[in-house]
VEXTIBA-267039 format. One line per field, with one value per atom (N, C-alpha, C): x, y, z; residue number from 1; residue in three letters. Coordinates in Angstrom, 3 decimals. Layout:
<nodes>
xx = [X_...]
yy = [Y_...]
zz = [Z_...]
i = [NUM_...]
aa = [Ala_...]
</nodes>
This chain:
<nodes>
xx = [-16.238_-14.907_-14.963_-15.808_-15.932_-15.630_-17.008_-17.011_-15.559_-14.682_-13.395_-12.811_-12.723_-11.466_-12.177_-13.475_-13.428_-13.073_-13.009_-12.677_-11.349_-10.438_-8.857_-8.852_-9.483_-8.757_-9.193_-10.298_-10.673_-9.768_-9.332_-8.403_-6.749_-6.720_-5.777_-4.345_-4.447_-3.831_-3.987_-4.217_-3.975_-2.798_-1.769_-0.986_0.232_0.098_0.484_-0.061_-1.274_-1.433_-0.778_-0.927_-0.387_1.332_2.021_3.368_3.206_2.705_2.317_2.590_1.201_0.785_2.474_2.861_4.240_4.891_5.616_6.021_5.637_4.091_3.625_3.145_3.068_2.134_2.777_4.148_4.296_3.974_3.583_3.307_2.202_1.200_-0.275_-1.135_-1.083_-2.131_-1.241_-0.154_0.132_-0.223_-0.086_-0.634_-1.791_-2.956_-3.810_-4.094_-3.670_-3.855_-3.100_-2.493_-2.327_-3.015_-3.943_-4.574_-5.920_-6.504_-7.904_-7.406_-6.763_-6.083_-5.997_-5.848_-5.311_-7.097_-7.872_-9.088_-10.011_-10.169_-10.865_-10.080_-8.940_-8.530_-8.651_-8.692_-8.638_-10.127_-11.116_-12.480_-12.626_-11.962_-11.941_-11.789_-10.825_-10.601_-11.678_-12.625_-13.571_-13.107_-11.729_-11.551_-11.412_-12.602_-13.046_-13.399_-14.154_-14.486_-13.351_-12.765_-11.209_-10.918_-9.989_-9.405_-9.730_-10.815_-11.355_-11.583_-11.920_-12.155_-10.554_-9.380_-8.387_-7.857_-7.870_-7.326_-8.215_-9.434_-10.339_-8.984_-9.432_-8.401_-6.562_-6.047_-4.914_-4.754_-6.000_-5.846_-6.073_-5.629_-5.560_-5.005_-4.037_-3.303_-4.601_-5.647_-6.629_-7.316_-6.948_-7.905_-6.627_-5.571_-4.383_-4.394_-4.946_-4.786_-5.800_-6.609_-8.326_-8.397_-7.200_-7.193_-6.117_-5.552_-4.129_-5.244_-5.667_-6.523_-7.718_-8.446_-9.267_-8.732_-7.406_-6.549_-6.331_-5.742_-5.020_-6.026_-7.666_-8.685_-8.511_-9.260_-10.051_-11.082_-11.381_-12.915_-13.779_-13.824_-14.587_-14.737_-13.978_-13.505_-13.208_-12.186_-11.184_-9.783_-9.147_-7.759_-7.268_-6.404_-5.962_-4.922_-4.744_-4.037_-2.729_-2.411_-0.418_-0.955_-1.813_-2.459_-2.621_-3.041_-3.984_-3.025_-1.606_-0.689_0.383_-0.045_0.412_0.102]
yy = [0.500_0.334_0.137_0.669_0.709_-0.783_-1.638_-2.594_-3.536_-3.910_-4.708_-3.769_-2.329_-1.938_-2.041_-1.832_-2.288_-3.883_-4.906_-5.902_-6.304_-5.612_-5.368_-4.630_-3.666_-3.056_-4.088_-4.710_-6.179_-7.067_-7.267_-8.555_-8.026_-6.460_-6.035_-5.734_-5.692_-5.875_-4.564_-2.979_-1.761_-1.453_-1.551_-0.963_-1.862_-3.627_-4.232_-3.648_-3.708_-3.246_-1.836_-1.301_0.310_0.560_-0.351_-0.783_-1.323_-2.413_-3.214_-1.960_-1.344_0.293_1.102_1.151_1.729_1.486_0.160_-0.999_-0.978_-0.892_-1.421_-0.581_0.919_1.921_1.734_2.125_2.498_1.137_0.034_-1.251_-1.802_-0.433_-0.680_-1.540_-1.347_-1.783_-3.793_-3.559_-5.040_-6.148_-5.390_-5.673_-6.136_-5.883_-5.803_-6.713_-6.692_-8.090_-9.460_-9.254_-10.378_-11.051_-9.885_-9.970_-10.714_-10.251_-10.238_-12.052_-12.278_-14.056_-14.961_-13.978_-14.996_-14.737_-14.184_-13.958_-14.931_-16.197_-17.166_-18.374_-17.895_-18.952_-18.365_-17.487_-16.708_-16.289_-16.601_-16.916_-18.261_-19.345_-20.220_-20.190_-19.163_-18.668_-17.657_-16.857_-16.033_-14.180_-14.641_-13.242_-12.823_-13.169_-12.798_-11.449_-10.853_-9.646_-8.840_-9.036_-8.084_-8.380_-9.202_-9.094_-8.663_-8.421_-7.771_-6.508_-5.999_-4.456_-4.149_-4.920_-4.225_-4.291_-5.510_-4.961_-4.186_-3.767_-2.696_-0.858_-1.149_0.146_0.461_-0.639_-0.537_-0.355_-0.222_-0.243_1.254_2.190_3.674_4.058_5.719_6.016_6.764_7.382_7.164_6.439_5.256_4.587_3.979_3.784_3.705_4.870_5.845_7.523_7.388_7.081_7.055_5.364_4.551_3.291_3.725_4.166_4.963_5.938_6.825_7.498_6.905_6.303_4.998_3.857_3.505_2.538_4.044_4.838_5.905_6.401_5.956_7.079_6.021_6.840_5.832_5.226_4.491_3.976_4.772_6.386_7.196_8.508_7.922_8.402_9.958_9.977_11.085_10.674_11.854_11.078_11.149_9.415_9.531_10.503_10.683_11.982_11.305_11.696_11.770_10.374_11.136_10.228_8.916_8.777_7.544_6.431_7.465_6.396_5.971_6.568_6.324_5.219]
zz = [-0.783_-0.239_1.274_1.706_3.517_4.067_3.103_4.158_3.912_2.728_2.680_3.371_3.759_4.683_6.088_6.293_8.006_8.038_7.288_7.278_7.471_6.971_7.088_8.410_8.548_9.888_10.930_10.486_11.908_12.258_10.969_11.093_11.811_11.890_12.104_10.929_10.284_8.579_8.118_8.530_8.154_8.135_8.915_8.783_7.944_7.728_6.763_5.445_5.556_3.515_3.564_4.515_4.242_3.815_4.529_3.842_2.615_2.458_1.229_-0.222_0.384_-0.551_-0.745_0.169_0.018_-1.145_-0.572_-1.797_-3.571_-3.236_-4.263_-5.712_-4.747_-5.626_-6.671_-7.068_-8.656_-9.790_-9.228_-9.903_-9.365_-9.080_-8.624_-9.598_-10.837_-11.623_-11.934_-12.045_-11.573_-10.879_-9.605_-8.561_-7.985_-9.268_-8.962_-9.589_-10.674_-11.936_-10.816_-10.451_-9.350_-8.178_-7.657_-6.728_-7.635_-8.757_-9.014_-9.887_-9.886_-9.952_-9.177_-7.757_-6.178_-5.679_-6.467_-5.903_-5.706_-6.436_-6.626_-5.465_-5.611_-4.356_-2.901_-2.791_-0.950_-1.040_-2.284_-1.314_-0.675_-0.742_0.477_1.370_1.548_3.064_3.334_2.608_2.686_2.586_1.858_1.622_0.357_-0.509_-1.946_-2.158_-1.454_-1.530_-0.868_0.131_0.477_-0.121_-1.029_-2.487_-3.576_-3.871_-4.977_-5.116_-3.556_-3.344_-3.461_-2.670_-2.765_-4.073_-5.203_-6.371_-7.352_-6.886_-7.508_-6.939_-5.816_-5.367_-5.776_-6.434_-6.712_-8.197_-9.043_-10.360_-10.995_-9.696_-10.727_-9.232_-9.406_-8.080_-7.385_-8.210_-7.060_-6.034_-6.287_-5.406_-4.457_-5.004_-4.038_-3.034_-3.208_-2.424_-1.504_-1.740_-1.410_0.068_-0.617_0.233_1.190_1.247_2.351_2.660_2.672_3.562_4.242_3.817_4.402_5.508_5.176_6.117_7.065_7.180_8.222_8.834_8.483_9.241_10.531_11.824_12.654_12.623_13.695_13.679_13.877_14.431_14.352_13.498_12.228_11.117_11.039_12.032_12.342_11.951_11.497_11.580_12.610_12.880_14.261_14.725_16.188_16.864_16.758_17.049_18.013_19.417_20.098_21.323_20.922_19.820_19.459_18.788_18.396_18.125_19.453_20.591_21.638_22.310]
i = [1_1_1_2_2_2_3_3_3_4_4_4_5_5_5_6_6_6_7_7_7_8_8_8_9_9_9_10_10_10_11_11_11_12_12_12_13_13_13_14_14_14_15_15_15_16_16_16_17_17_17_18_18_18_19_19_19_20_20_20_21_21_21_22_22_22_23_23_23_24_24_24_25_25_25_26_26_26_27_27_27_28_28_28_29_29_29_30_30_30_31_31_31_32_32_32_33_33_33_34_34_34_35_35_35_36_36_36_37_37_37_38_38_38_39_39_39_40_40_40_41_41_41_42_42_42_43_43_43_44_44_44_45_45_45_46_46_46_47_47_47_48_48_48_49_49_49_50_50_50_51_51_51_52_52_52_53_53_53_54_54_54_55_55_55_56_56_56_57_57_57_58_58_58_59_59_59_60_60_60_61_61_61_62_62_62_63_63_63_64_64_64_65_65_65_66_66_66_67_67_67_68_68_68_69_69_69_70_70_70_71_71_71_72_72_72_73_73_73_74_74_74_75_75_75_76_76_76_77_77_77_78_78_78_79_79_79_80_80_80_81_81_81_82_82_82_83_83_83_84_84_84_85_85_85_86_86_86]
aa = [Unk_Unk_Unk_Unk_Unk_Unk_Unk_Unk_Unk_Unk_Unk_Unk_Unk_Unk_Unk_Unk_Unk_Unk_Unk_Unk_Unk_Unk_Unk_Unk_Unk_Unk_Unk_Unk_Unk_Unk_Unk_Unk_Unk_Unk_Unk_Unk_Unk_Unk_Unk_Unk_Unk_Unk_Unk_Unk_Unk_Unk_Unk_Unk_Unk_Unk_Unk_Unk_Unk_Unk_Unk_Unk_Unk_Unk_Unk_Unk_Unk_Unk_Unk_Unk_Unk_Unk_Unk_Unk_Unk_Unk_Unk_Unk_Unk_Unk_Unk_Unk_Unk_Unk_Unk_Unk_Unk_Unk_Unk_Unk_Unk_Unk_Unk_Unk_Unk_Unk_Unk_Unk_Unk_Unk_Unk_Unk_Unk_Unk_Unk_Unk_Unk_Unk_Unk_Unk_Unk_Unk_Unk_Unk_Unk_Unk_Unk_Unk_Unk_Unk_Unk_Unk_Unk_Unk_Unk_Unk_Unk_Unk_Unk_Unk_Unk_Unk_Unk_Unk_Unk_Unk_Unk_Unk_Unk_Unk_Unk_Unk_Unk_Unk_Unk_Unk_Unk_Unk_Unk_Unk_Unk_Unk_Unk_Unk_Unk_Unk_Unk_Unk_Unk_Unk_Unk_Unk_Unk_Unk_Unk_Unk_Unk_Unk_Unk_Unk_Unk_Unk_Unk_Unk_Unk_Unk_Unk_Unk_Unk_Unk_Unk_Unk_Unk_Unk_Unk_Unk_Unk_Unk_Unk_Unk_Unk_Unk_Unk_Unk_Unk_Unk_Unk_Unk_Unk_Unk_Unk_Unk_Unk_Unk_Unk_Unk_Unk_Unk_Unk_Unk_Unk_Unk_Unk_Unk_Unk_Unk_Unk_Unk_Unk_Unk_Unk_Unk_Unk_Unk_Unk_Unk_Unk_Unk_Unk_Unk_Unk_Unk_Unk_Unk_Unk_Unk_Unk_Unk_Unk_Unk_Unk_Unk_Unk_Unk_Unk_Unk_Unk_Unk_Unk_Unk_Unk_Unk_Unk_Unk_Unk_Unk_Unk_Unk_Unk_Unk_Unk_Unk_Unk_Unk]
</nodes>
């Protein structure tokens, strides 16, 4: 899971999927069946593996739990402060 979410947090897109996640949890496993469809087309753009890790993580509320705590850590895998959202 590490390396598609340091990939998202690169591109800057944490705190979009983290809404997304909002939205989406109770029709996670949907969601995912959607994603692992749009997967063969957004590896052209080279985001085959972020799509796949993320509809791997949306297909049980664990890994939805596990991907919201992963998006909310930092880069020095602390959770960020009060400061850090300053």
């Amino acid at each position: 899971m590490d390396n598609w979410v340091a990939d998202i947090k690169a591109r800057g897109w944490a705190r979009a999927i983290s809404l997304m996640l909002d939205a989406i949890e109770p029709l996670g496993a949907l969601g995912a069946q959607a994603l692992y469809v749009a997967q063969p087309a957004m590896s052209v753009f080279g985001l085959g593996e972020t799509i796949r890790g993320l509809a791997s993580a949306l297909e049980t509320p664990q890994g939805i739990a596990e991907l919201r705590a992963a998006l909310e850590e930092s880069p020095d895998n602390h959770p960020p402060s009060e400061q850090d959202e300053q």
